[in-house]
LOVEXPA-424009 format. One line per 2 residues: number of its first residue (from 1); their letters; for each residue x, y, z of N, C-alpha, C, O. Coordinates in steps of 0.05 Angstrom, whole numbers, always signed. Each point is the difference from the previous one (the first is absolute). Layout:
REM residues N
NUM) a) X,Y,Z,X,Y,Z,X,Y,Z,X,Y,Z ~ ...
//
This chain:
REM residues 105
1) xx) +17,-24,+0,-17,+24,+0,+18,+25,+0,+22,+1,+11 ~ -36,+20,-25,+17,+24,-7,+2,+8,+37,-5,-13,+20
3) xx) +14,+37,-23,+15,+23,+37,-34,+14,-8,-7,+10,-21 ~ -6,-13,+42,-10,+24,-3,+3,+18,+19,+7,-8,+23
5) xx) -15,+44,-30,+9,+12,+16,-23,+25,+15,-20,+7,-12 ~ +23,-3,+24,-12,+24,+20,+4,+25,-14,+22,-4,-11
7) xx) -29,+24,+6,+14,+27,-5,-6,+18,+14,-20,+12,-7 ~ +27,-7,+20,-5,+25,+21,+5,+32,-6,+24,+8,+1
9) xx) -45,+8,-6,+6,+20,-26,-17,+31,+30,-20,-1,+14 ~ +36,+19,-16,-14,+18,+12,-4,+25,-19,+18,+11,-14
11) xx) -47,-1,+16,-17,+25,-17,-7,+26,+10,-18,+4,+16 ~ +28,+8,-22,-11,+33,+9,-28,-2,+12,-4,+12,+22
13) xx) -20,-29,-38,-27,-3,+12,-7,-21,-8,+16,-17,-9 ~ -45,+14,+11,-16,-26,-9,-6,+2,-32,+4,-19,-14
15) xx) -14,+44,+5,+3,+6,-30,+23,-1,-25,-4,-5,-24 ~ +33,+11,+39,+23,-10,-12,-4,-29,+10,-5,-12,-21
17) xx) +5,-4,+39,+5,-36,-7,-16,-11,-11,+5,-22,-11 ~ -32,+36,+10,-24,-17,-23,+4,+12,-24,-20,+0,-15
19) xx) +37,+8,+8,+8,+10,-34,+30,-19,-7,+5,-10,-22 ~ +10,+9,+47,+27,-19,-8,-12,-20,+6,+13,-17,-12
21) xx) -40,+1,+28,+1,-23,+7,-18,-7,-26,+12,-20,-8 ~ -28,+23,-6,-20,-3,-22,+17,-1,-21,-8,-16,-16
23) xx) +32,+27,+8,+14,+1,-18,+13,-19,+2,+3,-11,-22 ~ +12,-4,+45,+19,-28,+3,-22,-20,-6,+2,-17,-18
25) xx) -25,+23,+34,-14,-23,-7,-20,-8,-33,-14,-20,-2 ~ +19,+41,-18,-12,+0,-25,+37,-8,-15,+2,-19,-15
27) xx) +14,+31,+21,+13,-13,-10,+8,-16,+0,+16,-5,-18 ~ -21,-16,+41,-1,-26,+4,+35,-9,+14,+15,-19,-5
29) xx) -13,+48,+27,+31,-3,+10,-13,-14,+29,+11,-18,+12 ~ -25,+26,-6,-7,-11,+23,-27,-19,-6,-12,+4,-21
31) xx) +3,-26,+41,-17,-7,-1,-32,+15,+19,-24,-4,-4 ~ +35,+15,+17,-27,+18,+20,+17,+20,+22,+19,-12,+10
33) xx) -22,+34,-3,+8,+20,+22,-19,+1,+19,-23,-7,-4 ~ +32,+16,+27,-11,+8,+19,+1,+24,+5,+23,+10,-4
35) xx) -41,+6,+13,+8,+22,+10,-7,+15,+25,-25,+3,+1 ~ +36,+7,+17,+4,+9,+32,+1,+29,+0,+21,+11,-7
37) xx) -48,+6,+18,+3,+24,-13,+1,+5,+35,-6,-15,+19 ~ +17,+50,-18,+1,+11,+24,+28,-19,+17,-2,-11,+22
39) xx) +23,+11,-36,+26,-8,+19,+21,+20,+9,+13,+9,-19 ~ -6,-1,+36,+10,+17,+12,+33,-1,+0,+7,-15,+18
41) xx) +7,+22,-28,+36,+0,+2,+1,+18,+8,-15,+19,-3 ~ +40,-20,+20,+14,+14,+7,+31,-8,-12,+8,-23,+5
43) xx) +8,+41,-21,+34,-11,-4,+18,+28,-16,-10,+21,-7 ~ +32,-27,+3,+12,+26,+3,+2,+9,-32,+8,-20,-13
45) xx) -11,+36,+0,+4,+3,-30,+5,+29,+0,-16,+18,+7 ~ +46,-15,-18,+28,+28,-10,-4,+13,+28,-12,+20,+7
47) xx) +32,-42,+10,+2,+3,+33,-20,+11,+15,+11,+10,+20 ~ -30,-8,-18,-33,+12,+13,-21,-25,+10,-13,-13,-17
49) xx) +12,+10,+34,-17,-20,+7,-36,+8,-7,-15,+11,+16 ~ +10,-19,-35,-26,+1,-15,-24,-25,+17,+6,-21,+12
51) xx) -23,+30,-15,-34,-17,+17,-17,+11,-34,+2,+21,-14 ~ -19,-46,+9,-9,+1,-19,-21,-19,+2,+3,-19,+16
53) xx) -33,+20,-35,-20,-28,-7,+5,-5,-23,+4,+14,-20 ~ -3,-39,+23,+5,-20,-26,-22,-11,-5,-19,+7,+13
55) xx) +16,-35,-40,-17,-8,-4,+33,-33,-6,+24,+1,-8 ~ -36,-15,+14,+16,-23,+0,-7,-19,-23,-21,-12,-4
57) xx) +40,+11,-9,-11,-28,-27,+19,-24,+0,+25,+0,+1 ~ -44,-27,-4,+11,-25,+14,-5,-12,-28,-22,+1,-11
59) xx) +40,-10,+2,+4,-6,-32,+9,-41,-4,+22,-10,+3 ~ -39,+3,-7,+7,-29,-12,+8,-8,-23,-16,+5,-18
61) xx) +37,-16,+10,+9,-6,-19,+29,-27,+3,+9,-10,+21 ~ -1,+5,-47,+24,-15,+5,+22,+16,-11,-3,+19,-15
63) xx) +30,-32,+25,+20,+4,-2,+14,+12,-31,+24,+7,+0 ~ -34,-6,-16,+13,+2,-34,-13,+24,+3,+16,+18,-6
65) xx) -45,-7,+16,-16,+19,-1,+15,+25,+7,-7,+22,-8 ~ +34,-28,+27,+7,+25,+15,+10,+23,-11,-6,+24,+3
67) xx) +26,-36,-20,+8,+31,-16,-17,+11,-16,+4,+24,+4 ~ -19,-26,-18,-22,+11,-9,-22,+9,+15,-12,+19,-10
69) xx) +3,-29,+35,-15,+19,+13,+11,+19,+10,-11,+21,+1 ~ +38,-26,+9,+11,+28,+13,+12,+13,-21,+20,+10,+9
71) xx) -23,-7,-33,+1,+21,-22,-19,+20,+4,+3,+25,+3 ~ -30,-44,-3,-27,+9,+1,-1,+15,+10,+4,+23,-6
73) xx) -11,-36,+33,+1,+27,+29,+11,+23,-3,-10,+23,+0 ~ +39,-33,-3,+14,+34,-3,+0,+10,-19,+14,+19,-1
75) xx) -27,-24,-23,-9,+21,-18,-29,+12,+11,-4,+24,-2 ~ -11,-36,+9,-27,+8,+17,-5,+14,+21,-20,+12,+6
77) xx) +44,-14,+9,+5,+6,+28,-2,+30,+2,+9,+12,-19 ~ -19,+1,+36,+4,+31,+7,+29,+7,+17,+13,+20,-2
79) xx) -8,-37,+14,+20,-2,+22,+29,-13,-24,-1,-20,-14 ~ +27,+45,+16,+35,-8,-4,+6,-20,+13,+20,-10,-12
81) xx) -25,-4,+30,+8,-24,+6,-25,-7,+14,-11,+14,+17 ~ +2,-42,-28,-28,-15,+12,+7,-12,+10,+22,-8,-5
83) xx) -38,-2,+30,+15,-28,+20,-14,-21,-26,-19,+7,-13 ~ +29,-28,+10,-6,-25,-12,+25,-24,+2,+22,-5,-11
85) xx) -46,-8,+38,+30,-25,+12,-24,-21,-9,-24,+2,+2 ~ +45,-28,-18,-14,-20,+3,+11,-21,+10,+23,-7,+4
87) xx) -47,-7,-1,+4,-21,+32,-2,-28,-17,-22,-9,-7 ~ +42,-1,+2,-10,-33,-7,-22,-13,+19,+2,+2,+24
89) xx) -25,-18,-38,-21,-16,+22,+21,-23,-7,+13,-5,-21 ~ -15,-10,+53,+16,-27,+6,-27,-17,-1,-4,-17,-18
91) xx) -16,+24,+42,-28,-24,-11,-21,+13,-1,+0,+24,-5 ~ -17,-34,+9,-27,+2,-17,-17,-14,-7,+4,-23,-5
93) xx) -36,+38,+5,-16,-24,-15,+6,-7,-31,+4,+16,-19 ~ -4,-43,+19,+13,-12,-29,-19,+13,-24,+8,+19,-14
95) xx) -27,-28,+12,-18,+19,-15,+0,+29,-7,+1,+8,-23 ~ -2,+4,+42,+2,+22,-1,+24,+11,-16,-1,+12,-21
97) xx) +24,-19,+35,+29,+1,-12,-4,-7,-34,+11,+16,-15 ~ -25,-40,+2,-1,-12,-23,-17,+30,-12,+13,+15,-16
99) xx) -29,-10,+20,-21,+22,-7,+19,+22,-11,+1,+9,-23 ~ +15,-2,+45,+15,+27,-11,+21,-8,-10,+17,+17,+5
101) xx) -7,-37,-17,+15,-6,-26,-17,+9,-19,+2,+22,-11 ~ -21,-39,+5,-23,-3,-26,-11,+21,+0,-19,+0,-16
103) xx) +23,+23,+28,-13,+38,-7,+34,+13,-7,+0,+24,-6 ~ +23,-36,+6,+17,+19,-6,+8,-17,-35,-4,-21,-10
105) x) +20,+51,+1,+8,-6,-24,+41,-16,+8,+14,-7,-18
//
């Protein structure tokens, strides 16, 4: 079975991640997002400790998918540097896992 992976993508709001998240998922980079609106950071950006709301996007996909979605994003992105860490899944429901192969290209 392919890596699949987590993507953990942070958005200015909920309106920027349902425009990057609809777009991974029509282009068939991801298999489905999640999204977590109203997240609160706090972290330091051009030495200033910044407090900010986010909107959180939780990105499914596999492993070949990666460089190409994180093209995406950061051409999409509002934000010079986007957080986007991805997390290899180790287990899982088998199904499930099978599913988001068969939605990616």
């Amino acid at each position: 079975m392919t890596t699949i992976y987590l993507v953990y993508i942070t958005t200015g709001d909920k309106t920027e991640a349902r425009q990057i998240g609809k777009a991974l998922v029509e282009s068939k980079l991801v298999a489905c997002v999640n999204i977590i609106d109203h997240m609160n950071s706090i972290y330091r950006w051009e030495g200033k400790i910044q407090e900010d709301q986010e909107a959180i996007l939780l990105a499914k996909t596999t492993q070949k998918n990666i460089p190409a979605l994180k093209k995406k994003v950061k051409a999409m992105h509002s934000y010079d540097c986007p957080c986007m860490v991805c997390l290899p899944v180790m287990e899982g429901y088998e199904p499930y896992l099978e599913w988001i192969q068969e939605q990616v290209i």
